[in-house]
mmCIF file of the C-alpha atoms, coordinates in Angstrom:
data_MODEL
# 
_entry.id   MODEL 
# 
loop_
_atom_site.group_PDB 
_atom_site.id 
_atom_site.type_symbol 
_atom_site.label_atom_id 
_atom_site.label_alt_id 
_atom_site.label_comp_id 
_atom_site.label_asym_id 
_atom_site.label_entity_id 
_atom_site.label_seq_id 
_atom_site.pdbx_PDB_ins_code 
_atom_site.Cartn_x 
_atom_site.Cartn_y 
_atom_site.Cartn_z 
_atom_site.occupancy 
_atom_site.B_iso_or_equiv 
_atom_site.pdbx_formal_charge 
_atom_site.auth_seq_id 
_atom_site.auth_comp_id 
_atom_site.auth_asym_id 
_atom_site.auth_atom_id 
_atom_site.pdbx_PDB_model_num 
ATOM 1   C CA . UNK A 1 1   ? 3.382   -1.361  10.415  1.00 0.00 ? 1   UNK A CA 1 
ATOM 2   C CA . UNK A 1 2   ? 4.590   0.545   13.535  1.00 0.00 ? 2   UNK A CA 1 
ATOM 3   C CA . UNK A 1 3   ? 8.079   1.824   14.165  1.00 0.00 ? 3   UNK A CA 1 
ATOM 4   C CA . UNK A 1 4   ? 9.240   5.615   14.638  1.00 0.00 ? 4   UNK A CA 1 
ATOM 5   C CA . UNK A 1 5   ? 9.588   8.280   11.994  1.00 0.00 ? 5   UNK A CA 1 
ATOM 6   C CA . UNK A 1 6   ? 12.631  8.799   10.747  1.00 0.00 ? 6   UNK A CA 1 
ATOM 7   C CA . UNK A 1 7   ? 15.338  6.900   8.577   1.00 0.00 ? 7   UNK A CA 1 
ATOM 8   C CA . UNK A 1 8   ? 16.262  3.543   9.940   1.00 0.00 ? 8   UNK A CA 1 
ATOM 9   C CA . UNK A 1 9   ? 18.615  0.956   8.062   1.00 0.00 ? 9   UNK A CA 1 
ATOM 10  C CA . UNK A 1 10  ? 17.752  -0.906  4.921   1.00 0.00 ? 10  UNK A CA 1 
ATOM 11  C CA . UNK A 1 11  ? 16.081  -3.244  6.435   1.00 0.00 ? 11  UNK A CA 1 
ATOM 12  C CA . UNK A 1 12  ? 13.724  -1.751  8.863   1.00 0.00 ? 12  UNK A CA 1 
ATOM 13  C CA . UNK A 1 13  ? 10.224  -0.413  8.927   1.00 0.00 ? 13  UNK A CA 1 
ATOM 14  C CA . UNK A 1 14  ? 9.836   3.661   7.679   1.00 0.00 ? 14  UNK A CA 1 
ATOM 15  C CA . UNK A 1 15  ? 6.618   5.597   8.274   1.00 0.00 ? 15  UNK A CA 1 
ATOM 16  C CA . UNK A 1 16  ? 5.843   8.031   5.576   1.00 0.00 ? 16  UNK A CA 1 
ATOM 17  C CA . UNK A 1 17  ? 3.123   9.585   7.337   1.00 0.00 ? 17  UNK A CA 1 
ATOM 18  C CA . UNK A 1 18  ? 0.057   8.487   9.831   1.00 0.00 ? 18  UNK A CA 1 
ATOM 19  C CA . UNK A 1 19  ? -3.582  9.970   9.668   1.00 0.00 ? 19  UNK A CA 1 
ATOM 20  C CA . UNK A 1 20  ? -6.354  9.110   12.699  1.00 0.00 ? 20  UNK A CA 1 
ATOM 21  C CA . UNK A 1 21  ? -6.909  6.079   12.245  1.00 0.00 ? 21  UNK A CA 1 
ATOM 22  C CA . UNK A 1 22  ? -4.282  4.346   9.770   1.00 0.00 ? 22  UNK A CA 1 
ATOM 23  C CA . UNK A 1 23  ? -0.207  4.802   8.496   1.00 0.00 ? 23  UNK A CA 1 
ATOM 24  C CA . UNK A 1 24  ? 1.425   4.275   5.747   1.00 0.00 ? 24  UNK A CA 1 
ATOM 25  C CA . UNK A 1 25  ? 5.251   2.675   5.832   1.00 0.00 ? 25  UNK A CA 1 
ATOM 26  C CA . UNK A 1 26  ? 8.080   1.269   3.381   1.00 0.00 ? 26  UNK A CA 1 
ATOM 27  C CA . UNK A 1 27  ? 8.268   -2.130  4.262   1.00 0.00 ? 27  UNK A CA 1 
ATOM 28  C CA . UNK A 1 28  ? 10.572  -3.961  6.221   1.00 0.00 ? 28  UNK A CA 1 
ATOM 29  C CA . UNK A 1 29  ? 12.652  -7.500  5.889   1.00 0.00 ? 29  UNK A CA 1 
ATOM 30  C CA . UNK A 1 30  ? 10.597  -8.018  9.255   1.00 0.00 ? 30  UNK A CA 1 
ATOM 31  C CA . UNK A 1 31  ? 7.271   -7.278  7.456   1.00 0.00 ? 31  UNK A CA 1 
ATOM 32  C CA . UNK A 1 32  ? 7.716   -9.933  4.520   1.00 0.00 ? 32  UNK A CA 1 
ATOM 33  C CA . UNK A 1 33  ? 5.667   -12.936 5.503   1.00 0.00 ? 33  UNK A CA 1 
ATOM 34  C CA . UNK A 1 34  ? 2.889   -10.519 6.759   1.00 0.00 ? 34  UNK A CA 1 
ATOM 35  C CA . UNK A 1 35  ? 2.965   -8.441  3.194   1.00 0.00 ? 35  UNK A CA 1 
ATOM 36  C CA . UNK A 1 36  ? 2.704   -11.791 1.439   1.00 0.00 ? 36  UNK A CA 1 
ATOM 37  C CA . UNK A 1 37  ? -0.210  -13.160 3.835   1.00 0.00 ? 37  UNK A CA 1 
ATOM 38  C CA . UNK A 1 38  ? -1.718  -9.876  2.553   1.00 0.00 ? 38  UNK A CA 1 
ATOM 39  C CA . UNK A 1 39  ? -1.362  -10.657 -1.402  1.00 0.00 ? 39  UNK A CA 1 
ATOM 40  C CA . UNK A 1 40  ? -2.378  -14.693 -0.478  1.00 0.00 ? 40  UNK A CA 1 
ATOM 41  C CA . UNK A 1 41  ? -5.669  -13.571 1.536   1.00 0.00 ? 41  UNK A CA 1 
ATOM 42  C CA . UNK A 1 42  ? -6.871  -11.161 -1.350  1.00 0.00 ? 42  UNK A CA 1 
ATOM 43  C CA . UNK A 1 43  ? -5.648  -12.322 -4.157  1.00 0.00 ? 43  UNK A CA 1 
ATOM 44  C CA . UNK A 1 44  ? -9.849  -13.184 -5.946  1.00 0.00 ? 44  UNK A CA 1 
ATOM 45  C CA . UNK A 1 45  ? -10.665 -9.717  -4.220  1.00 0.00 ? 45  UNK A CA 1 
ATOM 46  C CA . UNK A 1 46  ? -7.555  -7.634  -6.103  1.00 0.00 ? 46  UNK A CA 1 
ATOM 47  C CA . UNK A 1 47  ? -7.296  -9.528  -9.706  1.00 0.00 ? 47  UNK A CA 1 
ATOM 48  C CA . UNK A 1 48  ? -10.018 -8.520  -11.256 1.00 0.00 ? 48  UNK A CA 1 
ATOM 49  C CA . UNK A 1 49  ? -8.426  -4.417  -10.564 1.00 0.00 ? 49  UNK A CA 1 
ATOM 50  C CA . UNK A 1 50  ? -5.381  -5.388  -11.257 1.00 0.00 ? 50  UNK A CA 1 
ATOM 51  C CA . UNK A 1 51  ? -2.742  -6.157  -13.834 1.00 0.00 ? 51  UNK A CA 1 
ATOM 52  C CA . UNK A 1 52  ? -2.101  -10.134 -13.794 1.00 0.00 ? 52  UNK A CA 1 
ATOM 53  C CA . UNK A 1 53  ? -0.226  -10.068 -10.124 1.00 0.00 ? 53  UNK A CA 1 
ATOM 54  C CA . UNK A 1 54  ? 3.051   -11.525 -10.194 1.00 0.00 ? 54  UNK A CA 1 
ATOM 55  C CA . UNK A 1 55  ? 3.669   -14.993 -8.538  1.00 0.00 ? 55  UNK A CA 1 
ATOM 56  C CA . UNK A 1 56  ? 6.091   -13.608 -6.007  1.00 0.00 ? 56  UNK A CA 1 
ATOM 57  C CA . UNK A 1 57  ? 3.934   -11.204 -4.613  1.00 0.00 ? 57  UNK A CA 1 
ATOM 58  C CA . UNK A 1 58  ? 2.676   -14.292 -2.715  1.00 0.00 ? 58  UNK A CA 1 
ATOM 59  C CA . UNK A 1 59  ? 6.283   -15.203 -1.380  1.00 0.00 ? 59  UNK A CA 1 
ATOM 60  C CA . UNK A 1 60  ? 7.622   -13.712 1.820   1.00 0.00 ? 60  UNK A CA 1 
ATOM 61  C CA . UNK A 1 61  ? 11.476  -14.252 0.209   1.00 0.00 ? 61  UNK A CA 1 
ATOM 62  C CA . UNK A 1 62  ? 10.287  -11.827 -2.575  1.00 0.00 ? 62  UNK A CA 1 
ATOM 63  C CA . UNK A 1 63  ? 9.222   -9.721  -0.248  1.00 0.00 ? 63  UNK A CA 1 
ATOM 64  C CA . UNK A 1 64  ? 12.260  -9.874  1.674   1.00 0.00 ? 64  UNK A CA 1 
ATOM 65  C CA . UNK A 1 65  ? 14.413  -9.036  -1.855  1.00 0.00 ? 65  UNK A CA 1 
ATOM 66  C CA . UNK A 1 66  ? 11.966  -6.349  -2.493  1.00 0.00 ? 66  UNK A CA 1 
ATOM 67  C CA . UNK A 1 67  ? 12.331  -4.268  0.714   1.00 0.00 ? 67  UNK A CA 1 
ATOM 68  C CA . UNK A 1 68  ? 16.018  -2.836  -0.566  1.00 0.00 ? 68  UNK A CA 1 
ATOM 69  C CA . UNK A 1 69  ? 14.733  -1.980  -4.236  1.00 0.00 ? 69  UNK A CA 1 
ATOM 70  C CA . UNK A 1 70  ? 11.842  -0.009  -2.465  1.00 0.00 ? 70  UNK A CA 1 
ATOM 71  C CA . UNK A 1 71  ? 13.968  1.783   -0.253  1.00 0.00 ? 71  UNK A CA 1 
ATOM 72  C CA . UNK A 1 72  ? 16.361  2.460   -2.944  1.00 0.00 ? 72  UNK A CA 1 
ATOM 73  C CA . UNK A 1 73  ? 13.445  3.995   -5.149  1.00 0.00 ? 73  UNK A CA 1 
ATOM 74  C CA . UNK A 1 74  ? 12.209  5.994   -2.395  1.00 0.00 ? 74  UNK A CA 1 
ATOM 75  C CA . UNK A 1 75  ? 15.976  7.437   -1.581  1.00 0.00 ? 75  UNK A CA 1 
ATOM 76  C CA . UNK A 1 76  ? 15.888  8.041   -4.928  1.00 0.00 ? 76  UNK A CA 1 
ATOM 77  C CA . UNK A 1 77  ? 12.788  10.256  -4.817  1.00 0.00 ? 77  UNK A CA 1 
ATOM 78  C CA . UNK A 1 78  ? 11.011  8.143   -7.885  1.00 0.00 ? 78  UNK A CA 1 
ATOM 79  C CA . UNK A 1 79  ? 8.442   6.611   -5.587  1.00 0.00 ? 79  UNK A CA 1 
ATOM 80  C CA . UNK A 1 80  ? 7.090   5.513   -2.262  1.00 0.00 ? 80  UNK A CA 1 
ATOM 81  C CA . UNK A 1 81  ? 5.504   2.352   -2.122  1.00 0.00 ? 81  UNK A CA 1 
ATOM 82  C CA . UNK A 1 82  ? 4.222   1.364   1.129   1.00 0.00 ? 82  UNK A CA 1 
ATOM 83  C CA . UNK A 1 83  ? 1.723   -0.967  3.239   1.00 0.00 ? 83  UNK A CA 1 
ATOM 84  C CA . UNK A 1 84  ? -1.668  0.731   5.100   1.00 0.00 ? 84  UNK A CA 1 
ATOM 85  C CA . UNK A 1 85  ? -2.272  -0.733  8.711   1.00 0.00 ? 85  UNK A CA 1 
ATOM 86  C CA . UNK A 1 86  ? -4.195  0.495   11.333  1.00 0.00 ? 86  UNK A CA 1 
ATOM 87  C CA . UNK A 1 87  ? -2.843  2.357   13.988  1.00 0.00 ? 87  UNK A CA 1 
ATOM 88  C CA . UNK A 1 88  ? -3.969  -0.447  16.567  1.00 0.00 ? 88  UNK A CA 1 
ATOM 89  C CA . UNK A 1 89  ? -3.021  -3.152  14.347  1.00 0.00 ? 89  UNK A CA 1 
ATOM 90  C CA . UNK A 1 90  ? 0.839   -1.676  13.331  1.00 0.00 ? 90  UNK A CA 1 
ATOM 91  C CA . UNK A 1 91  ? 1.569   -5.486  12.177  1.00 0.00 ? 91  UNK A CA 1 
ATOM 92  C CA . UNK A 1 92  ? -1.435  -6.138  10.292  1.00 0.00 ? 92  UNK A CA 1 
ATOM 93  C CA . UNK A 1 93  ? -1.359  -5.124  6.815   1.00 0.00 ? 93  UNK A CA 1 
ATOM 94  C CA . UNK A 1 94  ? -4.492  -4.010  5.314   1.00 0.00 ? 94  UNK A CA 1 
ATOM 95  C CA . UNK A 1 95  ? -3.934  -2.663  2.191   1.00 0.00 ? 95  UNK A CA 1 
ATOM 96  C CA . UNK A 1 96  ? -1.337  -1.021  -0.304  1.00 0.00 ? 96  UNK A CA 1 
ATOM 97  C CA . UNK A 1 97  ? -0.890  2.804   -1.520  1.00 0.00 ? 97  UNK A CA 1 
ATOM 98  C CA . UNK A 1 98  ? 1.714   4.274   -4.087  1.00 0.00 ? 98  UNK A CA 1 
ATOM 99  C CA . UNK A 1 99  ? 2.593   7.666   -5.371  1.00 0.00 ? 99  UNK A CA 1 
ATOM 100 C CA . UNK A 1 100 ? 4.814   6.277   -8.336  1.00 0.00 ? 100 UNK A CA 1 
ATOM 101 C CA . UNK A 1 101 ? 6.043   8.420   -11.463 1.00 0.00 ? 101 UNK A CA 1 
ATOM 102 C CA . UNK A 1 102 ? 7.435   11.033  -9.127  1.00 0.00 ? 102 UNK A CA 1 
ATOM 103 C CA . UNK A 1 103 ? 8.180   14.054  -11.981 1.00 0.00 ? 103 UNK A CA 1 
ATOM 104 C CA . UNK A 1 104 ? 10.035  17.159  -10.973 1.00 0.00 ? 104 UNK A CA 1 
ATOM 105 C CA . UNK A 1 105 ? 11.385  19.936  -13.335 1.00 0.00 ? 105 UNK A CA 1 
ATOM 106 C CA . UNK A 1 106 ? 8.140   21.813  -14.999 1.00 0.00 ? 106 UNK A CA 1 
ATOM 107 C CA . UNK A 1 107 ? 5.617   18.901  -13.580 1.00 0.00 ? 107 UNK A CA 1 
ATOM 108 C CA . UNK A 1 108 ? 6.361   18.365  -9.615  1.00 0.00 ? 108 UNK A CA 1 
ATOM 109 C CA . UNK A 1 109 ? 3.330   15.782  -10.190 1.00 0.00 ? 109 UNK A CA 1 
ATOM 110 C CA . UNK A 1 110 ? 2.787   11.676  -9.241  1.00 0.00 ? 110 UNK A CA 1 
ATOM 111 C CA . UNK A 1 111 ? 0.275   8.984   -10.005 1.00 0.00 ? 111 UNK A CA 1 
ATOM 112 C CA . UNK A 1 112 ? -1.390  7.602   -6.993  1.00 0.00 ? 112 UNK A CA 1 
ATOM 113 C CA . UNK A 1 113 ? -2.531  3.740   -7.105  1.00 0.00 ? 113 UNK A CA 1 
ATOM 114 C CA . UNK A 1 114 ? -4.332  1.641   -3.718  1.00 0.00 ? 114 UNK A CA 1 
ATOM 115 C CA . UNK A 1 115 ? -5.654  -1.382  -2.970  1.00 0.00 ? 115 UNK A CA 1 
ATOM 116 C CA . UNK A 1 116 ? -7.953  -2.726  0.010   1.00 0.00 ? 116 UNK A CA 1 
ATOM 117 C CA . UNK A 1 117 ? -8.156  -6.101  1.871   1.00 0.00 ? 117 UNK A CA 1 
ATOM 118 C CA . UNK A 1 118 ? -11.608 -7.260  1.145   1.00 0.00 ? 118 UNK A CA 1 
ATOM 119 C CA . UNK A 1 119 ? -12.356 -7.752  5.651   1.00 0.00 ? 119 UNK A CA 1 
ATOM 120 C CA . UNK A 1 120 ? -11.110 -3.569  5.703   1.00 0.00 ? 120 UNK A CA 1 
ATOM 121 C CA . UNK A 1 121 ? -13.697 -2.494  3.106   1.00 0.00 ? 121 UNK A CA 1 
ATOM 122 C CA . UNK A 1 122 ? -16.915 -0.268  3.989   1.00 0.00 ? 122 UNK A CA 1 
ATOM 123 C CA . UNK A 1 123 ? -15.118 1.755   7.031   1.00 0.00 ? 123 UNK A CA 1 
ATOM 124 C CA . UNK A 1 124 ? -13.841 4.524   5.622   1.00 0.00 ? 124 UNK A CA 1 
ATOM 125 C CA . UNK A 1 125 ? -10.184 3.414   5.555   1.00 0.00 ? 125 UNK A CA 1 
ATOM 126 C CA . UNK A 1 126 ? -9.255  4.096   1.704   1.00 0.00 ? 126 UNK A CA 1 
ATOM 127 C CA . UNK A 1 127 ? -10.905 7.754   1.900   1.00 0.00 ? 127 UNK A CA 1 
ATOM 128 C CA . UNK A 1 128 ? -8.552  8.300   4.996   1.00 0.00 ? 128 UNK A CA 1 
ATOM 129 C CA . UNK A 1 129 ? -5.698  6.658   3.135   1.00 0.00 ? 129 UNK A CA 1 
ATOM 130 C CA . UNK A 1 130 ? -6.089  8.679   -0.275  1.00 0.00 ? 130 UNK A CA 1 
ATOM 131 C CA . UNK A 1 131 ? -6.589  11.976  1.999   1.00 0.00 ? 131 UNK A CA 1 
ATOM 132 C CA . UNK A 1 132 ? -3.830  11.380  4.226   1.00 0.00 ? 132 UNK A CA 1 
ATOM 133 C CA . UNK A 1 133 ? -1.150  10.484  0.782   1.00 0.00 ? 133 UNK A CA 1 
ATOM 134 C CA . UNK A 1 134 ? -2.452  13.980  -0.527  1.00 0.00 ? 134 UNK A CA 1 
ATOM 135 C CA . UNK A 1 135 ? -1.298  15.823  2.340   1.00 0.00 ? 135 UNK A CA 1 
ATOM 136 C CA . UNK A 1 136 ? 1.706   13.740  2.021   1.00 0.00 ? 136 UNK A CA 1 
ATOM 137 C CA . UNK A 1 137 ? 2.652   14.607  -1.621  1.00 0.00 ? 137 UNK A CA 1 
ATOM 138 C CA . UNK A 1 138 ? 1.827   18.170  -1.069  1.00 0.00 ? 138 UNK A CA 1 
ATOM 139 C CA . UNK A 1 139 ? 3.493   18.304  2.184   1.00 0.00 ? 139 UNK A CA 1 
ATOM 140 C CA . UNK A 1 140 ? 6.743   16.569  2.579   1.00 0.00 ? 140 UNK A CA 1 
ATOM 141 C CA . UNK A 1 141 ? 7.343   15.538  -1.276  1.00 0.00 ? 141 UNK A CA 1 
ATOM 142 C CA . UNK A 1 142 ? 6.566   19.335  -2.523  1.00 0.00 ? 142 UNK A CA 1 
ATOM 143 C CA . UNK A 1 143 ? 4.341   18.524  -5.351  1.00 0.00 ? 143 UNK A CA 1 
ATOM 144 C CA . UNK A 1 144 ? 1.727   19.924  -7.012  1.00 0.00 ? 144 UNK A CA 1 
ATOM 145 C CA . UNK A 1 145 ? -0.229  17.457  -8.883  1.00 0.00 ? 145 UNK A CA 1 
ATOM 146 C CA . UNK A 1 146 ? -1.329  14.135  -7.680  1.00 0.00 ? 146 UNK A CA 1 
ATOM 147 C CA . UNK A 1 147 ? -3.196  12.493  -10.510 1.00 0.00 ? 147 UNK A CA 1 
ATOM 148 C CA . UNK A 1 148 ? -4.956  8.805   -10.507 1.00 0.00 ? 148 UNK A CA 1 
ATOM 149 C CA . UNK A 1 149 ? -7.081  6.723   -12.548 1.00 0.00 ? 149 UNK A CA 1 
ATOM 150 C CA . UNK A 1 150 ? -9.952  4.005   -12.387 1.00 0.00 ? 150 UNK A CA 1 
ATOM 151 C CA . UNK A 1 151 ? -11.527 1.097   -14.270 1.00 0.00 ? 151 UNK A CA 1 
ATOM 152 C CA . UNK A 1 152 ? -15.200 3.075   -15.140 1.00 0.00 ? 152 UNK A CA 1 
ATOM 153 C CA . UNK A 1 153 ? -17.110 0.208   -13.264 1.00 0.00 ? 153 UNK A CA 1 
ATOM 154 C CA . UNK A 1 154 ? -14.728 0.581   -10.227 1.00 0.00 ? 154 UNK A CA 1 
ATOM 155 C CA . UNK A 1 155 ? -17.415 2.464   -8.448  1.00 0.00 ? 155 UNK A CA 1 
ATOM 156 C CA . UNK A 1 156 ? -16.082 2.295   -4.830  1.00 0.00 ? 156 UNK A CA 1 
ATOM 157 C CA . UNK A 1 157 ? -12.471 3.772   -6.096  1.00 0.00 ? 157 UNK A CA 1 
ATOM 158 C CA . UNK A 1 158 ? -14.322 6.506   -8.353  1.00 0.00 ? 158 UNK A CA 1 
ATOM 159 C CA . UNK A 1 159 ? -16.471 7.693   -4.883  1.00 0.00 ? 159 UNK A CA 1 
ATOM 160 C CA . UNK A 1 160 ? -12.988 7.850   -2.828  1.00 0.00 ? 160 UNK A CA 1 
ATOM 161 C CA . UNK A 1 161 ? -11.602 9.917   -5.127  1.00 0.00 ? 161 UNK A CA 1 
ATOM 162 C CA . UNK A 1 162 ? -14.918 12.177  -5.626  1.00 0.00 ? 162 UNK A CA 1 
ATOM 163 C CA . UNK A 1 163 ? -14.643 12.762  -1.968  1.00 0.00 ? 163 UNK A CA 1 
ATOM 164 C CA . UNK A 1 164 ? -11.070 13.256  -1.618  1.00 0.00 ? 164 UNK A CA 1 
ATOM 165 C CA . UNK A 1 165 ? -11.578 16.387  -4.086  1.00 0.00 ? 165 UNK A CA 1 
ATOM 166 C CA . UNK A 1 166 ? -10.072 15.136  -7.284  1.00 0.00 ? 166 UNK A CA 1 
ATOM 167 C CA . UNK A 1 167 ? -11.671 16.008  -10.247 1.00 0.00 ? 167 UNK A CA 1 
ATOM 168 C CA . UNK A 1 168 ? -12.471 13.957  -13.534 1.00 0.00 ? 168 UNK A CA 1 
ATOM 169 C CA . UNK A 1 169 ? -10.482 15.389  -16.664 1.00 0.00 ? 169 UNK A CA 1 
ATOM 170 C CA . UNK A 1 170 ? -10.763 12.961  -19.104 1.00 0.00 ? 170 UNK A CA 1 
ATOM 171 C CA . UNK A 1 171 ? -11.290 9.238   -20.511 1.00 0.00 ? 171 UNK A CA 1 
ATOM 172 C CA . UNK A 1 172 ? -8.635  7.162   -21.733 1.00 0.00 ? 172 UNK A CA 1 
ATOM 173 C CA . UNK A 1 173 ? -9.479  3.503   -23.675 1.00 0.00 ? 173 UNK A CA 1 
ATOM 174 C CA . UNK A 1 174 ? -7.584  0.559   -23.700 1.00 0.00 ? 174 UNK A CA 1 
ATOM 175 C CA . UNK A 1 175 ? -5.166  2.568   -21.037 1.00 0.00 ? 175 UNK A CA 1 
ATOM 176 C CA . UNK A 1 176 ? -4.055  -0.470  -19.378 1.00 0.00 ? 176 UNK A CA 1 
ATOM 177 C CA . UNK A 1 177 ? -3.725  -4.028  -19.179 1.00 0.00 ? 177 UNK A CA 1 
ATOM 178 C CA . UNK A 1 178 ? -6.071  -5.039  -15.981 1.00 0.00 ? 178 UNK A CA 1 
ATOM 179 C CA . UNK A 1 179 ? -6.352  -9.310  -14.843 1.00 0.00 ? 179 UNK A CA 1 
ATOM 180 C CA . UNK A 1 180 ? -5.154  -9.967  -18.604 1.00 0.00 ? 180 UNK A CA 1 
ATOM 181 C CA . UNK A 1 181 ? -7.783  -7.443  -20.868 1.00 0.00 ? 181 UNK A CA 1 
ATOM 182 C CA . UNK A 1 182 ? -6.751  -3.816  -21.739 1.00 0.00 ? 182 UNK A CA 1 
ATOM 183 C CA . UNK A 1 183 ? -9.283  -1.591  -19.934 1.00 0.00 ? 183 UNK A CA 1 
ATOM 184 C CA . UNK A 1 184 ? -10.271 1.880   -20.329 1.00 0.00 ? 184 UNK A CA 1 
ATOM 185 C CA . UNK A 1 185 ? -9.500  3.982   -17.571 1.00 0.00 ? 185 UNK A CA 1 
ATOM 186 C CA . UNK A 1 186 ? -11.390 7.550   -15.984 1.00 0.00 ? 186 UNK A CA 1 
ATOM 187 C CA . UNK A 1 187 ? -8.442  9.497   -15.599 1.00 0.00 ? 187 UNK A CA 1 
ATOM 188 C CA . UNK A 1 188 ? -8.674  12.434  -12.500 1.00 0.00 ? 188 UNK A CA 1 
ATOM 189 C CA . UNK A 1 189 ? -6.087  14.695  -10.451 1.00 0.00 ? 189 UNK A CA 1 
ATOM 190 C CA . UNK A 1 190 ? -5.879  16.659  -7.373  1.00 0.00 ? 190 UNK A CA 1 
ATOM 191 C CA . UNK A 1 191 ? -3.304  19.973  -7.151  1.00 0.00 ? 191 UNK A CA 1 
ATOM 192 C CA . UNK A 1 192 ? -2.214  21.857  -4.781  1.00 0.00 ? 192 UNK A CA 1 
ATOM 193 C CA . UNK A 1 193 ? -3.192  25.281  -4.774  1.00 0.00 ? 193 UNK A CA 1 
ATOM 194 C CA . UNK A 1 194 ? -1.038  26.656  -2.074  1.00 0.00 ? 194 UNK A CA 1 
ATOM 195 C CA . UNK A 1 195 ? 2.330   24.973  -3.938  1.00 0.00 ? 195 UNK A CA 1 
ATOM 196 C CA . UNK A 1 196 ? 5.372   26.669  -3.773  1.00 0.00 ? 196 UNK A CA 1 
ATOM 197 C CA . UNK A 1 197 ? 8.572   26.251  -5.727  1.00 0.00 ? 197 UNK A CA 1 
# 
């Protein structure tokens, strides 16, 4: 999703950062029929990791609707929710990646969740992704902590996180509700060491 840093109007494209090969931006009204090809191409190959995906994610008018709540959240400093493309692709969605739960006060930690298209798997892309929103929550958002979490049999997510450096501190069952079955969940984190208040 290409477009300048920097704050455009409601309704336009925002990059929250850009690595090598990939970016990550807020979506657009102009990006809604793309974001919901996304969800209708990989909807068997993100269910099964997934709580039971709403029917609009599938829509391009929910996607249009949802562009101002996002923003709104973001402005708000509660979350950023954007879409992954590729640098040479800026139209092409690939993928998702959230930092969500944004805590201040005594925490200045978020929960980081991702998702892949199924033809972007095996090239490195999520590693990149995950590495790239690190630098972002330490960087720009000042936090500390950036903690996520994993179905146990999710091997490919567990060995992204391994290699992005965040370490396993604990198991939680029945943590959430994932494609209709509560699901126990490895539970790791990341902080920053150089943080500063």
């Amino acid at each position: 999703m290409g477009g300048p840093p920097g704050r455009p109007g409601a309704h336009a494209r925002v990059i929250l950062f850009e690595t090598e090969r990939l970016r990550l931006g807020l979506p657009g009204v102009g990006d809604a029929a793309e974001i919901a090809r996304f969800y209708v191409s990989n909807r068997d190959h993100l269910q099964p990791w997934s709580p039971t995906l709403h029917p609009g994610l599938f829509s391009e008018r929910f996607w249009r609707d949802e562009v101002g709540r996002r923003r709104a959240e973001f402005d708000g400093g509660r979350e950023a929710r954007g879409f992954l493309s590729t640098r040479d692709e800026p139209a092409r969605v690939i993928g998702n990646l959230s930092l969500t739960q944004i805590s201040r006060g005594a925490f200045h930690a978020c929960t980081l969740g991702y998702a892949l298209a199924a033809d972007a798997q095996g090239r490195g892309y999520m590693l990149e992704a995950v590495r790239g929103a690190v630098a972002y929550a330490f960087g720009p958002l000042g936090l500390h902590r950036v903690m996520a979490n994993y179905v146990p049999r999710n091997r490919r997510s567990a060995a992204v996180l391994r290699r992005a450096g965040f370490v396993v501190e604990g198991y939680a069952r029945d943590y959430l509700m994932i494609n209709g079955r509560w699901e126990d969940h490895v539970m790791t984190a990341i902080a920053n060491p150089g943080w500063q208040p």
